[in-house]
FIKOLZA-1660 file (N, C-alpha, C; in steps of 0.1 Angstrom, whole numbers, plus 5000, padded with zeros to 4 digits):
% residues 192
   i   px   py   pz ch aa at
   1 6044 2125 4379  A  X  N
   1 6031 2124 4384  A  X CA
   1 6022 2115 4375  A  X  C
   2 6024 2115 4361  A  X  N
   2 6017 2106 4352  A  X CA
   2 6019 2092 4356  A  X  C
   3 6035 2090 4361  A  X  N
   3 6039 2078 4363  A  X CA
   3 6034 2071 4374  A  X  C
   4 6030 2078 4382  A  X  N
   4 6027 2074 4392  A  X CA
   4 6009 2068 4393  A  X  C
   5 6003 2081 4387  A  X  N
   5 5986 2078 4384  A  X CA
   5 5988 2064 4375  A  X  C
   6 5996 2064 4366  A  X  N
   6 5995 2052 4357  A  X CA
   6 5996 2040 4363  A  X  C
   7 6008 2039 4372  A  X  N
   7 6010 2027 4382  A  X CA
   7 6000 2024 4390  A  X  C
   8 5991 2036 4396  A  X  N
   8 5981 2032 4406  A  X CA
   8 5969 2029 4397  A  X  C
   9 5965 2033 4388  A  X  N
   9 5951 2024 4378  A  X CA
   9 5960 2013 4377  A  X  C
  10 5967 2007 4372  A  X  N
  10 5973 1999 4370  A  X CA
  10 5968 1984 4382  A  X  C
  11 5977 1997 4393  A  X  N
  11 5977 1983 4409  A  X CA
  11 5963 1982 4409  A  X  C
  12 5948 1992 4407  A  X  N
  12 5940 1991 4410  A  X CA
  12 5930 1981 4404  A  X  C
  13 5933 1981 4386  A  X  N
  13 5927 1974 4382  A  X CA
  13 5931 1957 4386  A  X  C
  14 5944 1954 4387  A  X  N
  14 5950 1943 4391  A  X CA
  14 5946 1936 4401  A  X  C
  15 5940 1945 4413  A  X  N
  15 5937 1939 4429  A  X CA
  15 5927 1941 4430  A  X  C
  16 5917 1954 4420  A  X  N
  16 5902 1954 4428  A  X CA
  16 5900 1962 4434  A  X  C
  17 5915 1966 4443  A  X  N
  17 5915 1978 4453  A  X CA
  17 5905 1992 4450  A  X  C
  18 5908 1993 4462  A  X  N
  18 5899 2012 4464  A  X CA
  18 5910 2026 4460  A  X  C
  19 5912 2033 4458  A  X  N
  19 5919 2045 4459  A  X CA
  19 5920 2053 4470  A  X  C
  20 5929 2054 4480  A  X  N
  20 5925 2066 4491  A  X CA
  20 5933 2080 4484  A  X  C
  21 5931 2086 4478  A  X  N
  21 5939 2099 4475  A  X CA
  21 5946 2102 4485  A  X  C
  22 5959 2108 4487  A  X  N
  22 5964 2113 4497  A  X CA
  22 5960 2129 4496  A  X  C
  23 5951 2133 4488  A  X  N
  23 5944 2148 4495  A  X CA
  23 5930 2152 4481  A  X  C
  24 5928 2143 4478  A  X  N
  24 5910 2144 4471  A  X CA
  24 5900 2136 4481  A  X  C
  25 5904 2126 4489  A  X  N
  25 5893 2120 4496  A  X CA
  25 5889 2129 4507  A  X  C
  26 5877 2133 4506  A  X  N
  26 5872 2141 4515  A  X CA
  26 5874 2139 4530  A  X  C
  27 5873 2122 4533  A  X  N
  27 5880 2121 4546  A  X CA
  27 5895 2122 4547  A  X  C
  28 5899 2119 4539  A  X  N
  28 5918 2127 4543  A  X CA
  28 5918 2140 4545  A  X  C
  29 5908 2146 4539  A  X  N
  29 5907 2162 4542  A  X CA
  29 5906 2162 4554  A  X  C
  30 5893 2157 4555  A  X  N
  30 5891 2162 4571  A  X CA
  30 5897 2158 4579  A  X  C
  31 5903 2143 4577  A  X  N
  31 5913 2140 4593  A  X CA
  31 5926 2153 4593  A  X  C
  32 5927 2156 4581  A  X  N
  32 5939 2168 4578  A  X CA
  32 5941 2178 4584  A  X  C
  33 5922 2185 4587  A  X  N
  33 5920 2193 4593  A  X CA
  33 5918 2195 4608  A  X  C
  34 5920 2177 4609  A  X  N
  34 5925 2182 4626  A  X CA
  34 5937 2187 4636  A  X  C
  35 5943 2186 4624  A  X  N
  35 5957 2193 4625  A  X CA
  35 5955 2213 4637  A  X  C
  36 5948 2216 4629  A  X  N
  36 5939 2230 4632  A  X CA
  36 5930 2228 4642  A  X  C
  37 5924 2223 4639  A  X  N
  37 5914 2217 4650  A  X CA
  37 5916 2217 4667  A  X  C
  38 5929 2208 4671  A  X  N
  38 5934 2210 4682  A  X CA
  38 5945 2218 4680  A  X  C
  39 5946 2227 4672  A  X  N
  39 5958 2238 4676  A  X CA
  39 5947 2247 4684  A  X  C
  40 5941 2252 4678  A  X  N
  40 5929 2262 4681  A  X CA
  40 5920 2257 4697  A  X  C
  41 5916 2245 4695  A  X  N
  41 5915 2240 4710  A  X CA
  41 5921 2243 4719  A  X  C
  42 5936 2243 4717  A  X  N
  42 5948 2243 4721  A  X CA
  42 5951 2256 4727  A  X  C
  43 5951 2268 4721  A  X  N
  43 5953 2281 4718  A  X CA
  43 5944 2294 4723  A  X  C
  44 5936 2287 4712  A  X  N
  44 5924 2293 4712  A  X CA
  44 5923 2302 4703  A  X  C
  45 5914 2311 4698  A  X  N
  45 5912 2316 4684  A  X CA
  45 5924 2325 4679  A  X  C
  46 5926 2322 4668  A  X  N
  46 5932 2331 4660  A  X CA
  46 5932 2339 4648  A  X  C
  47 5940 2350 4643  A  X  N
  47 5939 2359 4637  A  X CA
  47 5939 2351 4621  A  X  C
  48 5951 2342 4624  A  X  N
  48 5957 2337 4606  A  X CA
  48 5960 2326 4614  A  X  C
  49 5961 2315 4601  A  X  N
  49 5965 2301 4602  A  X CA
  49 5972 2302 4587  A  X  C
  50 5984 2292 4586  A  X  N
  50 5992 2291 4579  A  X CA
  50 5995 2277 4578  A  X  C
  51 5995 2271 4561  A  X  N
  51 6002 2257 4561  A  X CA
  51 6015 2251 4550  A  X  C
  52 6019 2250 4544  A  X  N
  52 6025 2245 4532  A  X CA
  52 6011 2240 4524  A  X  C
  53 6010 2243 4510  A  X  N
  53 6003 2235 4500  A  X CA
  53 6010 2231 4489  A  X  C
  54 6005 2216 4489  A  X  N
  54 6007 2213 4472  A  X CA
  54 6001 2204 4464  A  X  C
  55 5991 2195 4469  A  X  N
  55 5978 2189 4461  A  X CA
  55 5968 2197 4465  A  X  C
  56 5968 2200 4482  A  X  N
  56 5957 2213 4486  A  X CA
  56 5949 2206 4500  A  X  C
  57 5954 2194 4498  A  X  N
  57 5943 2187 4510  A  X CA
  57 5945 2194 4526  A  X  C
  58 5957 2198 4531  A  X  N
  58 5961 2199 4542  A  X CA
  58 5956 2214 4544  A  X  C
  59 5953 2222 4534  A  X  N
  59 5948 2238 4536  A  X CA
  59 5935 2235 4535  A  X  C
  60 5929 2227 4526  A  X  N
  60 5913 2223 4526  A  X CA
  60 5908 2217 4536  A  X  C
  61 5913 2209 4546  A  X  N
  61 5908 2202 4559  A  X CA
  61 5915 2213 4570  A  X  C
  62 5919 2222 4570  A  X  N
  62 5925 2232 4576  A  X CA
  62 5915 2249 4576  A  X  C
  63 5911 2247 4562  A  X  N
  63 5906 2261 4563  A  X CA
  63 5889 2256 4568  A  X  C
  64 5883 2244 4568  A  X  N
  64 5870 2239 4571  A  X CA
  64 5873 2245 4588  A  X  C
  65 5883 2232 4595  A  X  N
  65 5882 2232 4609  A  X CA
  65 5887 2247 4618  A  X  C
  66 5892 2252 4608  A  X  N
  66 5897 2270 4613  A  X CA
  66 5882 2281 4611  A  X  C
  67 5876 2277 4600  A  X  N
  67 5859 2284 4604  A  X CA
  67 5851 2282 4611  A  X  C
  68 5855 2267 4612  A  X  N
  68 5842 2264 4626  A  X CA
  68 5846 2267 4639  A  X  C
  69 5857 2273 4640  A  X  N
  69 5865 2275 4657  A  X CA
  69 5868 2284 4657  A  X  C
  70 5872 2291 4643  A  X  N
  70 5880 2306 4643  A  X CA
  70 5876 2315 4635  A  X  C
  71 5862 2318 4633  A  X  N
  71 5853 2320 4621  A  X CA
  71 5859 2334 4617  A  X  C
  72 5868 2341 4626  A  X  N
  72 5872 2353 4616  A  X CA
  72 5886 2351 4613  A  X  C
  73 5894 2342 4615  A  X  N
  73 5908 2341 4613  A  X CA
  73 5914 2343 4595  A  X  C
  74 5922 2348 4588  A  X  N
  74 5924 2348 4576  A  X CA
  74 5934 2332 4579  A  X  C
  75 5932 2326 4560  A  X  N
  75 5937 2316 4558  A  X CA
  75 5949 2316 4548  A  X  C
  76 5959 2310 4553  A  X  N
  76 5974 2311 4540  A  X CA
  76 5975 2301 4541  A  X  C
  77 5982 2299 4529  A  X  N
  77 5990 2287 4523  A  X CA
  77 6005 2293 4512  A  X  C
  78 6013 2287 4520  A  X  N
  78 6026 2288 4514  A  X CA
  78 6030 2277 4505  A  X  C
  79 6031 2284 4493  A  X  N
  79 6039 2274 4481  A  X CA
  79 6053 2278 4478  A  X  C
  80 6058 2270 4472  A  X  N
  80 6072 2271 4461  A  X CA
  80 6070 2280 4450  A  X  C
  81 6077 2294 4452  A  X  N
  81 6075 2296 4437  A  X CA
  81 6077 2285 4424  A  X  C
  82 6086 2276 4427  A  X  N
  82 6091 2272 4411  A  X CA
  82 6079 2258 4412  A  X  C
  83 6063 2260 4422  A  X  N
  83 6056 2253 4418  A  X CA
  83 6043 2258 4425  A  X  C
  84 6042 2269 4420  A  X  N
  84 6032 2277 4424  A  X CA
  84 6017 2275 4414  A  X  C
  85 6014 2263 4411  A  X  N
  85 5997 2259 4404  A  X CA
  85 5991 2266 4414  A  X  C
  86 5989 2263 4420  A  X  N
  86 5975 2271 4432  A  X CA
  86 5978 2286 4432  A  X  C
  87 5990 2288 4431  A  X  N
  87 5984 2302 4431  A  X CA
  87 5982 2308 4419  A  X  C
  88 5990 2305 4410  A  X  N
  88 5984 2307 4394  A  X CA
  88 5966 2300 4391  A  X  C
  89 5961 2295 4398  A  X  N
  89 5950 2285 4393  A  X CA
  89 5943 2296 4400  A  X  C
  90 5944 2303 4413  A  X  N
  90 5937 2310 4415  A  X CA
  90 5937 2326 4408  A  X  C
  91 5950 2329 4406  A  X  N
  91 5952 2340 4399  A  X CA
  91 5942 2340 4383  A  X  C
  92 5944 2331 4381  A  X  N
  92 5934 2333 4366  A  X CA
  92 5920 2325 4370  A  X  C
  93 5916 2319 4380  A  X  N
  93 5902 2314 4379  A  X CA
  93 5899 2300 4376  A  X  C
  94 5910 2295 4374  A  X  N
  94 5908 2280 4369  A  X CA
  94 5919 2273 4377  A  X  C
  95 5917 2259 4378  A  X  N
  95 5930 2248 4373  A  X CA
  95 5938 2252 4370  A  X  C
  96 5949 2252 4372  A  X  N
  96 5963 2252 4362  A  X CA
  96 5969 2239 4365  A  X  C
  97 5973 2231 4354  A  X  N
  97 5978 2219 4353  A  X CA
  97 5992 2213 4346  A  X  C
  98 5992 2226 4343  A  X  N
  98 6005 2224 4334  A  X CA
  98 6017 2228 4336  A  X  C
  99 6020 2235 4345  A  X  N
  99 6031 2238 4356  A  X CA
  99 6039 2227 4358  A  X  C
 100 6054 2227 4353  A  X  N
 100 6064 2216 4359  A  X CA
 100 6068 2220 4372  A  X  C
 101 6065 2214 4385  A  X  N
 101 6074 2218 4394  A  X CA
 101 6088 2218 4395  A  X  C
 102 6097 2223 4402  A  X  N
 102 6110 2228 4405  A  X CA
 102 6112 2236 4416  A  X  C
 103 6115 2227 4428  A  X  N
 103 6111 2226 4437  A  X CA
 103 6124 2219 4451  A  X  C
 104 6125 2226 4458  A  X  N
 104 6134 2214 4472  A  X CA
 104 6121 2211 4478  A  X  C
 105 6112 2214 4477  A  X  N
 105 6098 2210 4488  A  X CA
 105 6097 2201 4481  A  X  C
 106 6102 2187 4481  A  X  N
 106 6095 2175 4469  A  X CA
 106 6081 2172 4477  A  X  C
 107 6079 2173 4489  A  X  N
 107 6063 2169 4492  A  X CA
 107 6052 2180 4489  A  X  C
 108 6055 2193 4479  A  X  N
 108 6048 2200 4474  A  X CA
 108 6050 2207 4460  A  X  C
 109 6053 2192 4452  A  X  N
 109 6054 2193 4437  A  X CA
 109 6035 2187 4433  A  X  C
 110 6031 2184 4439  A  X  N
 110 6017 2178 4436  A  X CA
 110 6011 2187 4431  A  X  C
 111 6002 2191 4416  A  X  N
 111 5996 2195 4411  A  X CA
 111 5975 2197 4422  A  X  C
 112 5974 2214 4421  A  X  N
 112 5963 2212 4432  A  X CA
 112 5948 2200 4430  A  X  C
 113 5947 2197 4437  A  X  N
 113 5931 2189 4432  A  X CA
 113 5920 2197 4429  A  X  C
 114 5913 2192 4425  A  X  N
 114 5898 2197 4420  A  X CA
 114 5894 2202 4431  A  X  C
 115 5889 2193 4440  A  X  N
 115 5883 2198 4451  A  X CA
 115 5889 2203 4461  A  X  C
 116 5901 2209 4460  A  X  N
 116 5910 2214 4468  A  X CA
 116 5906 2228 4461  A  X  C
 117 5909 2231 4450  A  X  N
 117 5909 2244 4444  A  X CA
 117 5893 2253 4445  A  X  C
 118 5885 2245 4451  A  X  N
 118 5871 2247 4455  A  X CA
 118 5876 2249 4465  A  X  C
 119 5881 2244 4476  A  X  N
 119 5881 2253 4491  A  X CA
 119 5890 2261 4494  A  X  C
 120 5900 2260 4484  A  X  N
 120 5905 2276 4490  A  X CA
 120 5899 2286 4483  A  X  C
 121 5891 2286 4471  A  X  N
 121 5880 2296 4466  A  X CA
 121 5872 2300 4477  A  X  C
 122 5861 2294 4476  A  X  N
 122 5852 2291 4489  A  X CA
 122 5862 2294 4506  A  X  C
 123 5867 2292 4508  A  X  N
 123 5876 2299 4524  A  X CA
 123 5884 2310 4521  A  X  C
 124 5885 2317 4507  A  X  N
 124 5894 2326 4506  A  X CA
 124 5906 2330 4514  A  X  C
 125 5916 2316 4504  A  X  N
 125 5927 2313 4504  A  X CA
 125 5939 2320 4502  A  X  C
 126 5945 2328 4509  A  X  N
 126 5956 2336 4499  A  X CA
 126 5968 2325 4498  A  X  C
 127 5970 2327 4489  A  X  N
 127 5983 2315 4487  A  X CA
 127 5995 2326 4485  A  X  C
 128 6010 2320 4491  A  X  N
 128 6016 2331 4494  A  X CA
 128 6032 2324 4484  A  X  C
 129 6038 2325 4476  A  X  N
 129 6048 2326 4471  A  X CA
 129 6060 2326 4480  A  X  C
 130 6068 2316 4477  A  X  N
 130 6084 2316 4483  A  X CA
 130 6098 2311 4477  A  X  C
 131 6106 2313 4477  A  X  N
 131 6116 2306 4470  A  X CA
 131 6124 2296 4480  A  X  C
 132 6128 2291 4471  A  X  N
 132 6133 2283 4476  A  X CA
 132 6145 2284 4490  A  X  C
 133 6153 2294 4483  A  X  N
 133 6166 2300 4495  A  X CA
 133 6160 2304 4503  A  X  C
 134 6146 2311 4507  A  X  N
 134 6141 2313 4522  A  X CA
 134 6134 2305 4531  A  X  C
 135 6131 2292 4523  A  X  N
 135 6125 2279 4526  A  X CA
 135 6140 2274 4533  A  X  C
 136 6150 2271 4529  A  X  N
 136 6160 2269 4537  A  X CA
 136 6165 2276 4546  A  X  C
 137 6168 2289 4548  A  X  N
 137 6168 2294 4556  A  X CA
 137 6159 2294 4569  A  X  C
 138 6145 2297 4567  A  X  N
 138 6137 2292 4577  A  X CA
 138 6140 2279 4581  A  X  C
 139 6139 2267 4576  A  X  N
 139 6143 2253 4577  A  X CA
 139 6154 2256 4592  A  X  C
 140 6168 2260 4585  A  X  N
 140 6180 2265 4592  A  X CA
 140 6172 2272 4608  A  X  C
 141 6166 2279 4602  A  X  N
 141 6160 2286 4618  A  X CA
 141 6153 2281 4627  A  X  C
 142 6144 2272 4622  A  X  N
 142 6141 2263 4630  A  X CA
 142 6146 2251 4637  A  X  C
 143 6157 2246 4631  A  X  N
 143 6162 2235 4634  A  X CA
 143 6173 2246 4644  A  X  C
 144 6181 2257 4645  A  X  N
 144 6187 2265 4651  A  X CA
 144 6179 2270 4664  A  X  C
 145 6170 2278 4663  A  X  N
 145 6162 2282 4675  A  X CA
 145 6151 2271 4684  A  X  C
 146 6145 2263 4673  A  X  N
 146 6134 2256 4684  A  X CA
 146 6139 2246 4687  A  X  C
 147 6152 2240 4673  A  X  N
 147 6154 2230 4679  A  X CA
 147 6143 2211 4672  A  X  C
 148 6139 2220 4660  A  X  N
 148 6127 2210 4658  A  X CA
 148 6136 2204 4645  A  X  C
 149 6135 2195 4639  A  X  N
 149 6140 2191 4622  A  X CA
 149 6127 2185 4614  A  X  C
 150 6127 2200 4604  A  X  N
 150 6114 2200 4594  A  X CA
 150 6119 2202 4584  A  X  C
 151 6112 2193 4574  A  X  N
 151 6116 2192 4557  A  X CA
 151 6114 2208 4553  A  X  C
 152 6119 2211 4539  A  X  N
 152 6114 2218 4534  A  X CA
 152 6101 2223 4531  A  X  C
 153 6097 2217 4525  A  X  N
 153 6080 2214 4528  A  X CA
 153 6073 2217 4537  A  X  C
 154 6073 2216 4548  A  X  N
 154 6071 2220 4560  A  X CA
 154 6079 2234 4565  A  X  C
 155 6090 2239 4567  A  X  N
 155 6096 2248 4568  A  X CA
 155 6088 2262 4562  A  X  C
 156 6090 2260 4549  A  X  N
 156 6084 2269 4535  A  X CA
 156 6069 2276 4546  A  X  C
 157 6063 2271 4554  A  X  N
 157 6047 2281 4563  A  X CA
 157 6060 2291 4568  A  X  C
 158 6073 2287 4580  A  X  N
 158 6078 2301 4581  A  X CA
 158 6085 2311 4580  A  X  C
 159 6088 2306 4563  A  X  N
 159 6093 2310 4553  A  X CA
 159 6083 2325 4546  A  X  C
 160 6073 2320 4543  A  X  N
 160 6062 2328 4540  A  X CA
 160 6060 2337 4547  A  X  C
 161 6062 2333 4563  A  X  N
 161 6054 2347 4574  A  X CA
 161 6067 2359 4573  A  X  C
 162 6082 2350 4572  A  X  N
 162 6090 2359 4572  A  X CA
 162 6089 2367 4562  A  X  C
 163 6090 2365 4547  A  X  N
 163 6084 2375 4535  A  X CA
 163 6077 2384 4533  A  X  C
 164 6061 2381 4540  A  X  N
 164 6051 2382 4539  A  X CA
 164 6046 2387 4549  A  X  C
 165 6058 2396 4563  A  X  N
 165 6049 2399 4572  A  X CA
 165 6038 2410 4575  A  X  C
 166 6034 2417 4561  A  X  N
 166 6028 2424 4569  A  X CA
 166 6015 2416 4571  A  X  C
 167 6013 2408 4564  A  X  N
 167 6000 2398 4564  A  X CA
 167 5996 2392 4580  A  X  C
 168 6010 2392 4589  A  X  N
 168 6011 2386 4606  A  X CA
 168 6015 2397 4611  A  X  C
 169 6017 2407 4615  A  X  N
 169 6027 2416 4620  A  X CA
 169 6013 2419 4628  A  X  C
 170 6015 2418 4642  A  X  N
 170 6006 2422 4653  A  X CA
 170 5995 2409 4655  A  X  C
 171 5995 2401 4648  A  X  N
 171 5983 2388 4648  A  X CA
 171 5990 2376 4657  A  X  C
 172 5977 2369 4661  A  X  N
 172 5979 2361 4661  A  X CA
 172 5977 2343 4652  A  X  C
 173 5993 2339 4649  A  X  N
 173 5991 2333 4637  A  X CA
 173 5996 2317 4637  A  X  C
 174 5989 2310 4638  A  X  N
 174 5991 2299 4636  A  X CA
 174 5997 2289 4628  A  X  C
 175 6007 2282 4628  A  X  N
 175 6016 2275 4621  A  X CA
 175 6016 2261 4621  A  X  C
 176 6012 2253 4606  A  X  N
 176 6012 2239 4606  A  X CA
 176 6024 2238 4602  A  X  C
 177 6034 2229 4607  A  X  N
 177 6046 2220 4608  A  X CA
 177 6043 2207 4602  A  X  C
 178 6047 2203 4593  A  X  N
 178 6040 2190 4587  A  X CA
 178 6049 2178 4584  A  X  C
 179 6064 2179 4585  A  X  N
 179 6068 2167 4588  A  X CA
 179 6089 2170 4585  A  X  C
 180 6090 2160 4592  A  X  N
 180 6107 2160 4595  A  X CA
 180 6114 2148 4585  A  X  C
 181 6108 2147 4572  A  X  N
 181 6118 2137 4561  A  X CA
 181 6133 2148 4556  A  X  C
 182 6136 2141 4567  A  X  N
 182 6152 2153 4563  A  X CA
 182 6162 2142 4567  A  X  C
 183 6172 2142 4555  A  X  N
 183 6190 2134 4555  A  X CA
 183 6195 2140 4566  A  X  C
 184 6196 2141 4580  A  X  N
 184 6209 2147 4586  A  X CA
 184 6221 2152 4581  A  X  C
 185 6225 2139 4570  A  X  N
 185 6241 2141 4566  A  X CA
 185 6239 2150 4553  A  X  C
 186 6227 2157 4544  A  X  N
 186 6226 2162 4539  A  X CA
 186 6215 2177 4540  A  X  C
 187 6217 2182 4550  A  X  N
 187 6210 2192 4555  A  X CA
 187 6210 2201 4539  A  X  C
 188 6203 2214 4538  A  X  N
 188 6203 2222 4529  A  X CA
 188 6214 2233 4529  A  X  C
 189 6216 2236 4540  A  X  N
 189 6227 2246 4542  A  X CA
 189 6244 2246 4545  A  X  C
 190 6241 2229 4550  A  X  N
 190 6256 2223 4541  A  X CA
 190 6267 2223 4532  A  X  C
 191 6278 2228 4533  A  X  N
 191 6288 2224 4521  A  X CA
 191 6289 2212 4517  A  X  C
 192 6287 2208 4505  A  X  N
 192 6292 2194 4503  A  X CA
 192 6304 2191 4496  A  X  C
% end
C-alpha cells in the first residue's frame, strides 16, 4: 500500500492530476451507495444489509442510502479475519493502521479510511469476522447454487451470514455482490 500511495503522489505531482480515491472521495461513496439504493427500491425495506469491507467506501455509501430508505434496517460488513482493521479500529475506538493483511480477498486488504471509520461509527456498523476457508466455501456455493462467479471479496457478505446467523435468522437481509475477478482455471477449491 506505501508503494502504491508513493507512485500515485508521484504520477500526481508529475501531471498535475486530481486524486479520485477509490473509497475516501465522498462522491465514490455515494455512487457506492447506490448499490443499496436500488436494491431497496427493488425489494423494498429491509431488516439487515450486508457488504464486504476493506477501505470502507462501499459500507459508507451503503449504510447512508440504507437510512434514508430503510431507516430501521441493522448494518454489516464482512471482513477477513487475517485483515480485520475495521473491526479492530472499531473495537478500541480508533484507526488501526498497522495491521498486515493476509488475506484471499485481495480486494479487501485496504487499510479502513478516515472517513469511512466515521460512518460506520456514526451508522453503527457491526463489522463481522470471517476466515478465509468459509469465504471459499461460500464462493463454492454460490458459483454451485445461483450459478453466479464472485471473487472472494465479494463472496466473504455470505460467508458472514452463514457464521453469523443469528444476526439474519428470520430477517430480511440484503446482500451486496461486488464483483467476479476470478481465474476459472484457478478456482479456490481446486486441486492443483
Amino acid at each position: 500500500m506505501s508503494a502504491r500511495d508513493e507512485a500515485v503522489e508521484r504520477l500526481l505531482a508529475e501531471t498535475g492530476g486530481t486524486l479520485v480515491h477509490p473509497y475516501t472521495t465522498p462522491a465514490v461513496i455515494a455512487g457506492q451507495g447506490t448499490a443499496a439504493a436500488e436494491l431497496i427500491a427493488e425489494v423494498g425495506a429491509l431488516d439487515a444489509v450486508i457488504t464486504p469491507i476493506g477501505g470502507g467506501g462501499l459500507i459508507g455509501g451503503t449504510s447512508i442510502a440504507t437510512r434514508a430508505r430503510s431507516p430501521h434496517a441493522r448494518l454489516f460488513a464482512a471482513e477477513p479475519e487475517g485483515a480485520a482493521d475495521a473491526y479492530e479500529s472499531l473495537r478500541r475506538g480508533e484507526r488501526v493502521r498497522e495491521l498486515r493483511a493476509d488475506t484471499i480477498c485481495d480486494g479487501l486488504r485496504a487499510i479502513i479510511g478516515s472517513i469511512n471509520f466515521e460512518l460506520l461509527r456514526k451508522y453503527e456498523v457491526t463489522v463481522l469476522r470471517v476466515a478465509d476457508s468459509e469465504t471459499v466455501a461460500a464462493m463454492r456455493m454460490i458459483f454451485e447454487r445461483m450459478k453466479l462467479v464472485v471473487e472472494p471479496s465479494s463472496a466473504i457478505a455470505l460467508a458472514a451470514i452463514l457464521k453469523h446467523r443469528e444476526y439474519f435468522a428470520s430477517r430480511r437481509v440484503g446482500v451486496v455482490l461486488t464483483g467476479g475477478n476470478v481465474d476459472i482455471d484457478a478456482l479456490p477449491w481446486q486441486e492443483t
